[in-house]
N, C-alpha and C positions, 0 to 999 in steps of 0.2 A: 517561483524559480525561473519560470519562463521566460516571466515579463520583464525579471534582472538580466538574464540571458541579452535577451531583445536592447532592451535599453543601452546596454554596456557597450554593444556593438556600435551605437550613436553616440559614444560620448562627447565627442564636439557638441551635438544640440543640448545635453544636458543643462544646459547655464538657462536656458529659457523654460520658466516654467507652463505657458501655456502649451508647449512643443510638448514635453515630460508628462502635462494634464491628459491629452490628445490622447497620443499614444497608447499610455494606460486604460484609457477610454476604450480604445478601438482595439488592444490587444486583449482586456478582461472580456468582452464579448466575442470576440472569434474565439476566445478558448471557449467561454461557455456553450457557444452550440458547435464547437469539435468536442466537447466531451460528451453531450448526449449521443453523439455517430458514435462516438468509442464506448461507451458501456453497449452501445448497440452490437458493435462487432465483435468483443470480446464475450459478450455470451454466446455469440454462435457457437466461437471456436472453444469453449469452457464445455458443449453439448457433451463429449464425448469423456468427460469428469464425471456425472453424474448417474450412478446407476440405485434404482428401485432398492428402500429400503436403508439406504446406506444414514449414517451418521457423520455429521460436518462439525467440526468445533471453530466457532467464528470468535474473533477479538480484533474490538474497534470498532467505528461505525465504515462503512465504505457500500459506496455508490454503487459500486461496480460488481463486488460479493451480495449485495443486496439484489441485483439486477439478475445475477446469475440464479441463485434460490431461487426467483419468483419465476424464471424462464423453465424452471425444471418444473414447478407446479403446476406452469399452466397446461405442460405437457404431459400432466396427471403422474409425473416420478414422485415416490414418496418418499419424502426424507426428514430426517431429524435435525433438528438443528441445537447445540448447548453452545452458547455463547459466553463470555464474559465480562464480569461489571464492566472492565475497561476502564477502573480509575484512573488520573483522579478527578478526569471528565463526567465519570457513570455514564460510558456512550452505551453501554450493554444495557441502559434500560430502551434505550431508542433502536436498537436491535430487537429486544422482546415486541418492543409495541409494531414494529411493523411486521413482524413474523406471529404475531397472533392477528394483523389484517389480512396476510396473505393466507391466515389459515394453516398456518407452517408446525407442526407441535415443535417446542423450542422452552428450556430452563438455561435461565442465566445459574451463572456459578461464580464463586470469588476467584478475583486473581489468585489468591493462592493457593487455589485447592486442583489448575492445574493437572500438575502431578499424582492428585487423586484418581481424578478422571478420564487422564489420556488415554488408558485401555476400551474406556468406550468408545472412541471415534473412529472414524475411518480413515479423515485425511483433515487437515486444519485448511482453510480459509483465510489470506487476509489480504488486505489493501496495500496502500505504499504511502509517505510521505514524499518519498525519492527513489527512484534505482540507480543505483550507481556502477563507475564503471567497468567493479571489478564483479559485479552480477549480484552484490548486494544491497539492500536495502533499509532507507530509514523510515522508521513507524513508528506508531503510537506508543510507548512504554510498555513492553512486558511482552512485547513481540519477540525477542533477543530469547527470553525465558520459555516460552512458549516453544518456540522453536530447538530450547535444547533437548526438552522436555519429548517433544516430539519423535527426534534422532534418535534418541536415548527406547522408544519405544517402536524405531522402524515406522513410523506413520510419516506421511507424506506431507509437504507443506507448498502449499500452492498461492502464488503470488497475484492478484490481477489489480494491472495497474496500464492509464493512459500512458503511449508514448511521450505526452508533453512532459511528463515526470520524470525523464530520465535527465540524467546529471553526469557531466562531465568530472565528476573527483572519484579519487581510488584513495577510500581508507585505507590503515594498516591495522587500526586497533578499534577501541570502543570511541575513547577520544576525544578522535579524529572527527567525528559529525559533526562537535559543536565549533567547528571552525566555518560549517556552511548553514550555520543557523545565527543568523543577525547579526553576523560577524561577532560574536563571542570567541572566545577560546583563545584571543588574541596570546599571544607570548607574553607580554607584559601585565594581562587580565587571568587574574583566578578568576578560573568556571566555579559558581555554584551548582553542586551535581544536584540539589533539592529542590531547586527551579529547570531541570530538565525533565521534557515530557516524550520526547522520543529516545528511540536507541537505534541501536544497528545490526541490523542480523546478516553473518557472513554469511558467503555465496555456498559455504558447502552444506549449510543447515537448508537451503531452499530446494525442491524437486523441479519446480518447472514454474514459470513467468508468463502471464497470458496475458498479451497486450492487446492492443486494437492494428498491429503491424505487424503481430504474430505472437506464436508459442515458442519462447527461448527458454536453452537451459542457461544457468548462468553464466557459464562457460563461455555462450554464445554474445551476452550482452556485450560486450567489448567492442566486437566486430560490429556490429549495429549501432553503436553507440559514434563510431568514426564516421559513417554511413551517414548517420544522423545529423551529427555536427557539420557537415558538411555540404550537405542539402543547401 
């Protein structure tokens, strides 16, 4: 999303493809070692998330919730982790595997048992595909669910996500995403909703947003997001 960001802003060079090749080149690696700094800073500021004993319910695979877990272990906090499969990728097996190397105790659970389970947790865990600018965000399928599921039981849902994720669109509905995803959604294109794999979870299902530029509530992303853009 960045590097659309980026590019769009040169569109006069567009017409040359080694300019367009370049580019891409030199923007896919600046992000790749800004996103190592950023799971870096976002677990500092995640420390104060993490207390002895507690239970995390994680869905999805993410960088950055993986980074936070192992930073709480290595500070000897003991925590639980129930994850899920996260189809219809099965990222929750690649969750398990690296939370039995960290030594993490951790059972995957089905999407849709959910519901069953939210009484055991303490706070949910997830990543972002996007934040958007109305403090909500797009993820992996079953995040939208998760997160009612959540509400509905008072449990807290905490976001960590790089600042290069954030997005200048303001949904109104469910939708609305598939308009910032490959440009689908077109007015004149029927979406297939069976080949969508993300959703969108509104701003008031979220508690708090931990970025590598700070701790926002959703509230707050708008005004950072102007900020941002503008940079």
């Amino acid at each position: 999303m960045m590097v659309k960001r980026i590019l769009s802003s040169n569109v006069k060079n567009m017409s040359k493809l080694n300019w367009v090749k370049d580019r891409i080149e030199e923007e896919t690696q600046r992000l790749a070692e800004h996103s190592v700094r950023c799971s870096d800073l976002i677990e500092k500021l995640a420390k104060m998330l993490i207390r002895d004993g507690m239970t995390v319910l994680v869905h999805s695979y993410s960088k950055c919730v993986i980074q936070v877990l192992k930073s709480a272990r290595d500070r000897g906090i003991r925590i639980n982790v129930i994850c899920t499969q996260s189809m219809p990728f099965n990222s929750g097996t690649e969750i398990q595997k690296e939370m039995d190397r960290l030594r993490i105790p951790c059972k995957t659970v089905l999407d849709s048992s959910v519901g069953l389970i939210m009484h055991q947790v303490d706070c949910v865990f997830v990543g972002s595909e996007a934040v958007l600018e109305n403090g909500g965000i797009v993820n992996r399928l079953g995040t939208y669910t998760i997160a009612i599921c959540a509400k509905q039981y008072s449990k807290p849902l905490y976001v960590f996500s790089e600042s290069l994720k954030f997005l200048k669109f303001f949904p109104l509905q469910q939708s609305d995403i598939f308009n910032i995803v490959d440009n689908v959604g077109d007015e004149e294109e029927e979406v297939d909703i069976s080949k969508m794999y993300i959703d969108y979870t509104p701003p008031e299902y979220i508690s708090e947003l931990f970025t590598d530029i700070g701790i926002f509530t959703p509230a707050a992303v708008s005004d950072e997001l102007i900020k941002f853009f503008q940079a």
